[in-house]
C-alpha positions as a Markdown table, in Angstrom:
| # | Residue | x | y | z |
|---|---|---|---|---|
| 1 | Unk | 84.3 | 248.0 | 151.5 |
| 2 | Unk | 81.4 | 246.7 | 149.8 |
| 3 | Unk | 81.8 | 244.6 | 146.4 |
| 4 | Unk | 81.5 | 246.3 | 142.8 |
| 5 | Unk | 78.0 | 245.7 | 141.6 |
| 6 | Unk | 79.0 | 245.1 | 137.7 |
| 7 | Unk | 75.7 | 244.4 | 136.9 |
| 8 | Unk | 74.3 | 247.5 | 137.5 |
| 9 | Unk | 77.9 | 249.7 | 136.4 |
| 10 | Unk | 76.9 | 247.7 | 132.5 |
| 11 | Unk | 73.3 | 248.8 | 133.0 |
| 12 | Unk | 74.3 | 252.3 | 134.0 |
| 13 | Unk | 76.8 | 252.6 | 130.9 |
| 14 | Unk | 73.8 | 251.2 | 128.2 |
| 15 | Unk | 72.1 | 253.7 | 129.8 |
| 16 | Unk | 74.9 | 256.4 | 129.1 |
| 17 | Unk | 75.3 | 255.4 | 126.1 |
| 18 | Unk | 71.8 | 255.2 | 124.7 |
| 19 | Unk | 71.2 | 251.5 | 124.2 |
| 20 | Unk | 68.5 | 249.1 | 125.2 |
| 21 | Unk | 69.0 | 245.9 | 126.8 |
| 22 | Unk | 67.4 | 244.4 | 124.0 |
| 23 | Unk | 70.2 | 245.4 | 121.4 |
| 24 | Unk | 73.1 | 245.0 | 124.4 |
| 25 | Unk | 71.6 | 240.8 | 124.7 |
| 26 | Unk | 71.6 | 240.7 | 120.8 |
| 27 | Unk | 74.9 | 241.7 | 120.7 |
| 28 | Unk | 76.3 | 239.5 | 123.4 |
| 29 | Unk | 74.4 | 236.8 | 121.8 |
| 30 | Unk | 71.5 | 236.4 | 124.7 |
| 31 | Unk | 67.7 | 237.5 | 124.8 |
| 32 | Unk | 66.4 | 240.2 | 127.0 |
| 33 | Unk | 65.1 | 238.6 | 129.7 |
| 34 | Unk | 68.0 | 236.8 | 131.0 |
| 35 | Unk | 69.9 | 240.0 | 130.0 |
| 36 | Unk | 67.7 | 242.1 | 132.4 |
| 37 | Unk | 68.5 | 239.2 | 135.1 |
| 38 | Unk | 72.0 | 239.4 | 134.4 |
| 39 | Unk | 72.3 | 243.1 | 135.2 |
| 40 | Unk | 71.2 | 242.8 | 138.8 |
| 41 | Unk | 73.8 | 240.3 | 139.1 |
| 42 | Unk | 76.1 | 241.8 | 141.6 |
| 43 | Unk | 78.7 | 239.1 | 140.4 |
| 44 | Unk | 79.2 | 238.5 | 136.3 |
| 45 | Unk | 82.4 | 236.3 | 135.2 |
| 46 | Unk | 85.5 | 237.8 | 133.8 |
| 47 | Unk | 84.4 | 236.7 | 129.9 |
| 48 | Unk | 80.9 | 238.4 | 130.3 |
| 49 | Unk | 82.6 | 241.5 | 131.6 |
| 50 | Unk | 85.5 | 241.7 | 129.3 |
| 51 | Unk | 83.0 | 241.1 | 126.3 |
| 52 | Unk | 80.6 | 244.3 | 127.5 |
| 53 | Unk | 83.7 | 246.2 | 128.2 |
| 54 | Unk | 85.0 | 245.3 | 124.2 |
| 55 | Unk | 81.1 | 245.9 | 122.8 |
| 56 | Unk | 80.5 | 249.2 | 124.8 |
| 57 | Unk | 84.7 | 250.3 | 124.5 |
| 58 | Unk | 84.3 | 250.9 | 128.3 |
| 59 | Unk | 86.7 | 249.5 | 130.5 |
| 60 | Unk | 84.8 | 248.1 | 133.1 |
| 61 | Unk | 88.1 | 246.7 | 134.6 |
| 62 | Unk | 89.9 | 249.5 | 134.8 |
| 63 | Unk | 86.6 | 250.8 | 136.7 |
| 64 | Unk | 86.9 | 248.4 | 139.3 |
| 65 | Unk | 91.3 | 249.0 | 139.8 |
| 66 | Unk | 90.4 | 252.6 | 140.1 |
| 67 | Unk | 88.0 | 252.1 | 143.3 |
| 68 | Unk | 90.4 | 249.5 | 144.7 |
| 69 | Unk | 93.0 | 251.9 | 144.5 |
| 70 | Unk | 91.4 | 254.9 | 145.7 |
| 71 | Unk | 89.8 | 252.6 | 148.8 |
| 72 | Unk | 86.5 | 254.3 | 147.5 |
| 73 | Unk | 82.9 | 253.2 | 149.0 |
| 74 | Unk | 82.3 | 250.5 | 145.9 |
| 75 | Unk | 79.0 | 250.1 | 147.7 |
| 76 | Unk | 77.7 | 252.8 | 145.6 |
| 77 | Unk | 78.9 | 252.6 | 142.3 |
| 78 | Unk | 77.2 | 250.6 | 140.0 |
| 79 | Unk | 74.2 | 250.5 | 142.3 |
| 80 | Unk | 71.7 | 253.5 | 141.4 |
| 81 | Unk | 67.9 | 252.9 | 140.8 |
| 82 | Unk | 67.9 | 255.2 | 138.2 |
């Protein structure tokens, strides 16, 4: 099983929800650019997760237990070119 890209599940929820990276870095107290960088991080730490999951009320977490749990391809979440 392939590791949870939470870069790119973040990305893909801004992206759901209608909000730029630009406001997203603002918000978590960054600038764009490294924002963009951090997204196609594969790996982000617990804080940086936890913080996007309070900001965007998704539980990014809970994303990640339900594809351990269900021994689902993780490969493929998270990880769309869209």
């Amino acid at each position: 099983m392939n590791d949870i890209h939470f870069g790119h599940l973040i990305r893909d929820e801004l992206r759901r929800q209608r909000y730029g990276v630009a406001w997203f870095a603002k918000e978590m107290g960054s600038d764009r650019s490294n924002m963009y960088k951090l997204l196609e991080r594969q790996h982000l730490n617990s804080d940086f997760i936890l913080r996007a999951s309070r900001l965007l009320q998704h539980d990014f977490f809970g994303d990640a237990s339900a594809l351990f749990h269900k021994g689902a391809d993780a490969g493929s979440v998270g990880s769309s070119n869209q």
